[in-house]
Each structure stands twice: as C-alpha cells, then as structure tokens.
C-alpha positions as CSV (number, residue, x, y, z in Angstrom):
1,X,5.9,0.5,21.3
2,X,9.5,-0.3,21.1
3,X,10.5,-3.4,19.0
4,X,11.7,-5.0,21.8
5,X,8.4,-4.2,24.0
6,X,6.5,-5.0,21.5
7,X,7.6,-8.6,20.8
8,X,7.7,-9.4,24.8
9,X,4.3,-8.7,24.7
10,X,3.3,-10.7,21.9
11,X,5.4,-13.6,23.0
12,X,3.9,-13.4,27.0
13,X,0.5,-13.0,25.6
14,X,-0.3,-15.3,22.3
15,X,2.9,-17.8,23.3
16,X,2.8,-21.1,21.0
17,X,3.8,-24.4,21.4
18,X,5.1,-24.2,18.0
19,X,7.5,-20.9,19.1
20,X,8.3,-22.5,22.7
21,X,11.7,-22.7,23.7
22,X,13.0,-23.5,27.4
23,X,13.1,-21.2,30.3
24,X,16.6,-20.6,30.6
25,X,16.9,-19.8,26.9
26,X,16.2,-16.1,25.2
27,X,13.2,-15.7,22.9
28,X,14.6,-15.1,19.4
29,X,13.9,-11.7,18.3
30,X,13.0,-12.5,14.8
31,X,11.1,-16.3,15.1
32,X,11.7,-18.0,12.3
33,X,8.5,-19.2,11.8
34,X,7.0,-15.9,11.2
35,X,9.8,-14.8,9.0
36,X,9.0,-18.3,6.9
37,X,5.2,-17.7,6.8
38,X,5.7,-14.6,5.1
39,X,8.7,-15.3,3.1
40,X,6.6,-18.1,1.3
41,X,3.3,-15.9,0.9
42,X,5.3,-12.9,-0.5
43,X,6.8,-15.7,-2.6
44,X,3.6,-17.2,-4.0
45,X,2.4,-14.2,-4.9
46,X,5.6,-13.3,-7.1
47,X,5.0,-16.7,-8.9
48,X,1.1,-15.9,-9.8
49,X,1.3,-14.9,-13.6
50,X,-2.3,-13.5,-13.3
51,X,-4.1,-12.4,-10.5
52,X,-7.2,-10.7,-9.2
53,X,-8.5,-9.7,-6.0
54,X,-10.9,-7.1,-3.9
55,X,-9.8,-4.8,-1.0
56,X,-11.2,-3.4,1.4
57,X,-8.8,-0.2,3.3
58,X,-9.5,1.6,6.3
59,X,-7.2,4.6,7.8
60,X,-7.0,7.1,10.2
61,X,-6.3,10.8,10.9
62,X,-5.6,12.6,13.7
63,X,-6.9,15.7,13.4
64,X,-5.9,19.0,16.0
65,X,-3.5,16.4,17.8
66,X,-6.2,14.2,19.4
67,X,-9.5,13.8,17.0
68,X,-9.2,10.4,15.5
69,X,-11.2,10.2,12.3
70,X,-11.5,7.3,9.7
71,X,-11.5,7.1,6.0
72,X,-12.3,4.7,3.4
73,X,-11.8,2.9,0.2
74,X,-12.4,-0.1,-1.3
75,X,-11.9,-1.5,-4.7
76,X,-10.6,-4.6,-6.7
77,X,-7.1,-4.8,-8.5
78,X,-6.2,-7.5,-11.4
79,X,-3.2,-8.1,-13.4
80,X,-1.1,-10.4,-15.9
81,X,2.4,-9.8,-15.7
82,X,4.5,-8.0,-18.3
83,X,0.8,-7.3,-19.7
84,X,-0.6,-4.5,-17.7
85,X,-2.6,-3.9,-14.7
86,X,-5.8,-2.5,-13.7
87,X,-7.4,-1.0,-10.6
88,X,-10.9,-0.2,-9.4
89,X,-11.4,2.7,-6.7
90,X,-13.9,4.1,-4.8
91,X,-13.4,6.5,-2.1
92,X,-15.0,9.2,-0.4
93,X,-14.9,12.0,-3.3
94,X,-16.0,9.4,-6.2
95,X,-14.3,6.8,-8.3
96,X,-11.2,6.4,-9.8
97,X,-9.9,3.8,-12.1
98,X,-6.7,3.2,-13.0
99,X,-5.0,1.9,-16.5
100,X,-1.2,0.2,-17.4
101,X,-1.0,-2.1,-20.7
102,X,3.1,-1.8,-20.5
103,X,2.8,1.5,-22.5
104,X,0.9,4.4,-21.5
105,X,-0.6,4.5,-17.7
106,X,-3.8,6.3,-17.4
107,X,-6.3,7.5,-14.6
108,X,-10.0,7.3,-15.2
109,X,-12.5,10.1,-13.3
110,X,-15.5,8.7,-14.4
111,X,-17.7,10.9,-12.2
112,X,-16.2,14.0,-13.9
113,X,-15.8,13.2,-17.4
114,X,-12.5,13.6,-17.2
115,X,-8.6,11.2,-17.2
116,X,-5.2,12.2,-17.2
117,X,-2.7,10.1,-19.5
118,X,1.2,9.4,-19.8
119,X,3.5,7.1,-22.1
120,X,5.7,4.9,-20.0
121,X,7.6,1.8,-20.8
122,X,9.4,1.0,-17.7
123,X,7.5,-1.7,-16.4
124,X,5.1,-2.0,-12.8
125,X,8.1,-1.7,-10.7
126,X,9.4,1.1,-12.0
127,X,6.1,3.1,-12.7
128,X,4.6,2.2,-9.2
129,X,8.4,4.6,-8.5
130,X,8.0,7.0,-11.3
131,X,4.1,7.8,-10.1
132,X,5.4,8.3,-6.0
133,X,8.1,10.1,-6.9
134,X,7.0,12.2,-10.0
135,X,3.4,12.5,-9.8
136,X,2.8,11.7,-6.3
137,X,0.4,9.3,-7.0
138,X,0.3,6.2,-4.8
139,X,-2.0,3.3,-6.5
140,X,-4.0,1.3,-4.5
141,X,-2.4,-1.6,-2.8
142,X,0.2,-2.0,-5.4
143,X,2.6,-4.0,-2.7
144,X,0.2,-7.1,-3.4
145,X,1.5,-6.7,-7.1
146,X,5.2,-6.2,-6.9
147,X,7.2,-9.4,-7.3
148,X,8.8,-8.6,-3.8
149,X,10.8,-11.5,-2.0
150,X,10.6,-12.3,1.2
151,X,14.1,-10.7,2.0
152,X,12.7,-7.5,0.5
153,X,9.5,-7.4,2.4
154,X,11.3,-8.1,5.6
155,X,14.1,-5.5,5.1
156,X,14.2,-3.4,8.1
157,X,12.4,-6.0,10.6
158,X,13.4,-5.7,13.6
159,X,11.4,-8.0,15.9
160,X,9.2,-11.2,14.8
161,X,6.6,-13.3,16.7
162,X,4.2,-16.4,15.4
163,X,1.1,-15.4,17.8
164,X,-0.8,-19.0,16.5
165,X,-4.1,-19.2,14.1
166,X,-7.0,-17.8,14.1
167,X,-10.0,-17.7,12.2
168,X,-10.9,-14.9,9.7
169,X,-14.1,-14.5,8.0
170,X,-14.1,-18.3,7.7
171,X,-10.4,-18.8,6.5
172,X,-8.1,-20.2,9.5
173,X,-5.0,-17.9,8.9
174,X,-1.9,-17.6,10.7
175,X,-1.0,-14.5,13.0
176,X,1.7,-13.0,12.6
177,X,3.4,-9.5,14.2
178,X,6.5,-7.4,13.3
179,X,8.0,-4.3,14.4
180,X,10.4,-1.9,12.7
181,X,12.0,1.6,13.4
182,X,9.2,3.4,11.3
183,X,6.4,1.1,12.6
184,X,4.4,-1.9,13.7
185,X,2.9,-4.2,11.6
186,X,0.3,-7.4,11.9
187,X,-0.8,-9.7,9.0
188,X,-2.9,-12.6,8.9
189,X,-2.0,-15.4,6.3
190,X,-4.0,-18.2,4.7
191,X,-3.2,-21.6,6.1
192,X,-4.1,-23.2,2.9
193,X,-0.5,-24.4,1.8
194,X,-1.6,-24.6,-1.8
195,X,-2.7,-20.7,-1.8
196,X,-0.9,-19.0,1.3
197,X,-2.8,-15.3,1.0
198,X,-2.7,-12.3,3.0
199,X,-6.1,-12.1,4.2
200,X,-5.3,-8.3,6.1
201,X,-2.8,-6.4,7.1
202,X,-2.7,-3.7,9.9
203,X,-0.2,-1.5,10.2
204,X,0.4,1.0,13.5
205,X,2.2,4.4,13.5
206,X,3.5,4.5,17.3
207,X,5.0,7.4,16.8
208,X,2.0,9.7,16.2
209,X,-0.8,10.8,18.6
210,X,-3.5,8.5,19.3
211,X,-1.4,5.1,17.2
212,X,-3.5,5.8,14.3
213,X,-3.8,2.6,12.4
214,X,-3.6,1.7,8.7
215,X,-6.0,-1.8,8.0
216,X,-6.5,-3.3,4.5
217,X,-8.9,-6.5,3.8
218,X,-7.9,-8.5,0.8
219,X,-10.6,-11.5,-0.3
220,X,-11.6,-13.3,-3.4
221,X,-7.9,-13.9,-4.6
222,X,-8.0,-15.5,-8.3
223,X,-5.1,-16.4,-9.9
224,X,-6.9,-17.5,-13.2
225,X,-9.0,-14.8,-13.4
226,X,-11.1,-13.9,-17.2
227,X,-9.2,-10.7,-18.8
228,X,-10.8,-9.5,-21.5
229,X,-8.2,-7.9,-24.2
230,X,-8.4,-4.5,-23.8
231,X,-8.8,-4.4,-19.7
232,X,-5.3,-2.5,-18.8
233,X,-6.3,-0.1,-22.2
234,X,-8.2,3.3,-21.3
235,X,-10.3,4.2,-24.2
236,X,-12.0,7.5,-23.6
237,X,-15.5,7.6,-23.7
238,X,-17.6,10.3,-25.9
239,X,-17.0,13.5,-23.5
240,X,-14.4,12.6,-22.1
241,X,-11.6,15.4,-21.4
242,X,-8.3,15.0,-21.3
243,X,-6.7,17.3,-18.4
244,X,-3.2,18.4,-17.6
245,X,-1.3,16.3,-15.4
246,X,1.9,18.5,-13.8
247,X,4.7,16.7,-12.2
248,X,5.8,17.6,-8.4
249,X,8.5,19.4,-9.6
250,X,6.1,21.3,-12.4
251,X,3.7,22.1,-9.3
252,X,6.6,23.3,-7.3
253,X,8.2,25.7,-9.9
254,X,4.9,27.0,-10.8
255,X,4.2,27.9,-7.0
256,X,7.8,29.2,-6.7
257,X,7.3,31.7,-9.7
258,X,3.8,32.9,-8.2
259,X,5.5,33.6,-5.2
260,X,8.5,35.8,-6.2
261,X,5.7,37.7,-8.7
262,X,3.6,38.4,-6.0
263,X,6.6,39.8,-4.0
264,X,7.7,41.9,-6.6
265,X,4.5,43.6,-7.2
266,X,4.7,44.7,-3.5
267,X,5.1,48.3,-2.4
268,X,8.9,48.3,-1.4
269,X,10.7,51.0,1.3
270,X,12.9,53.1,-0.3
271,X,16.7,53.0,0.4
272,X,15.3,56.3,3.1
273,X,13.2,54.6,5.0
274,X,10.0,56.9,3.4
C-alpha cells in the first residue's frame, strides 16, 4: 500500500478524538502525535544505562512466489553501555549466543562445540556496521540497543497515524502506523509515561508477493538488571573449537578463484575449431 493509501485507511478506520481535526481541513500526513510517541520511546531507551529484555520474532518467506512459510526465534538481549553486550538466541537450527565487552566480539555455538572470535574496539554502533557489512552477521534486535533519536528512527517516514490504545498482553499501549518507500511499519508503545516501551513491532514488505510480514515481541524490560562481571566475556569451554570466520569479501575472492580454476582446467577449442 502506498503511503498515502495507507494512512487514509488508518485515519478512516481507527480515527481519534485525540488526531481529529475539522472537515474542511487536510489530515496531516505525518500526525504529530505519533511522531512524539515514538520520538520519546526511542528517547528513553537511549537514556537507559543498563538494560535487559526478552524477544520473541516471527518472519515469513515466500517460497516459489506464493507459499507463505514462517520462521522463528526467540531470545533475550542485555547490556551496560560502553561495557558490552550480550545476546541469547535460539532458532530453528540450535542456539547461538553472542559476546561484546568493548574489545573482542564473539559468537557462541554451543550445540556444536564450536565459536568464532574477532578483536574490535569500535564500539556497538560501529560493530553492529562492521558485522552487516563485513561478516554479514545481523545480531538479534540490536535496533532496541542503538542510542538512536527519534529524528533517526523516523528518517525516511513518509506517512504517520495515532490509531488510539489498545491493550497488549495486559499493558494498554498506544498504536501507532508508519509508512515509508521501502515499507510499512506498526508498533505498539507502553502508556506508562515513566517506562514508554515498545511492546512489538510489525513490519510489512508491500512490495513482495503475499505482504510477508516481519513481527517481534519484546517483554520483561529491566533497566536495573543483575550483570555479573564477566557476562559480555566468552570464555571457551573445555572442547571448545575455535573455527575460521572469513569476511564477505574473503568468501567472495575465494569463490572467484575456484571459479576461474575450474575454467581453466576445461578442455578448450583450438584456434581450428577441432
């Protein structure tokens, strides 16, 4: 759905009092309201020194062009800025765990014995870039853990509606929609001013067959959570191997060389034809 069909929609359907405005005037295509909501969430969240939480992420897949199928993962992620992060996952192949104490990153396979390692100084920002763009590795819901602002998270936006509150196991939230070129987007927001939370996002690719969707459920937000010392420190456990980690461009040079060695060792024509 187009941004503008999109917001007309919300607006007609889940119009508030607290978005009304009077006939003969245009609905704004970013309301304010929504922008605010989420401008102060994103900025509460910056502000937390510490912070814990569990998730819960469904996605789909369209397979052949018109199979929809759903995947899985859930975990929990906790962190203490300019400390070091760490992140629990579990998806459909095992367990995964990941490791940052502001100097080496690490990923734990625990099911296989094995982890890969690499020294990095950069800070979360920076390595959340380095690991997409080096290693393509993409931790779990690291948005909730970048010190984004609101302007930042909003960049792109181009169509806002406040569709009221609702009630989300148990919380009242607000209900907020967005559109953008790439996408659409929904997310639900604690009304507790003191602690103003995502409770889930849901994010819509209209572009591909079938709308497949892209759903994650955050609960049990602490923001004095217990860290013992060494919880953003891997330490390898007796058996433990430590395996090779390539980066993209390793991969793709590898894969490159393969190729033009396989071609060589190929029968050519000669220059006659015979």
């Amino acid at each position: 759905m187009r941004p503008t069909a999109f917001l007309a929609a919300a607006v007609l359907a889940f119009s508030s009092p607290v978005i009304a405005v009077a006939e003969d005037e245009p609905v704004p295509a970013l309301d304010p309201v929504a922008i605010e909501l989420v401008t102060q969430s994103a900025e509460f969240l910056a502000a937390q020194q510490n912070l814990s939480m569990n998730w819960f992420v469904s996605f789909d897949v369209v397979v052949d062009g018109r199979e929809k199928i759903t995947y899985l993962r859930s975990g929990s992620n906790t962190m203490s800025r300019g400390e070091g992060f760490y992140s629990y996952l579990e998806r459909g192949d095992g367990v995964r765990e990941f490791f940052y104490d502001g100097e080496t990153f690490s990923i734990s396979i625990p099911g296989d014995s094995a982890y890969v390692s690499a020294p990095f100084d950069g800070g979360y920002v920076a390595l959340i870039q380095t690991l997409r763009d080096e290693y393509d590795v993409i931790l779990p819901i690291w948005e909730m853990l970048t010190p984004k602002s609101g302007e930042e998270l909003l960049d792109g936006v181009e169509a806002a509606a406040y569709l009221g509150t609702t009630f989300f196991a148990g919380r009242e939230a607000h209900h907020i929609a967005f559109a953008e070129y790439s996408g659409d987007w929904q997310v639900w927001i604690s009304t507790d001013p003191d602690a103003p939370v995502p409770l889930m996002v849901v994010g819509t690719d209209p572009y591909s067959q079938g709308w497949p969707q892209y759903s994650a459920y955050l609960s049990d937000w602490d923001f004095a959570p217990e860290i013992p010392e060494d919880r953003f420190t891997f330490a390898p456990q007796d058996g433990d191997v430590k395996i090779s980690w390539p980066k993209i461009v390793e991969v793709y040079e590898t894969e490159k060389q393969e190729l033009q060695q396989g071609s060589k060792g190929r029968t050519q024509p000669s220059e006659s034809g015979n």
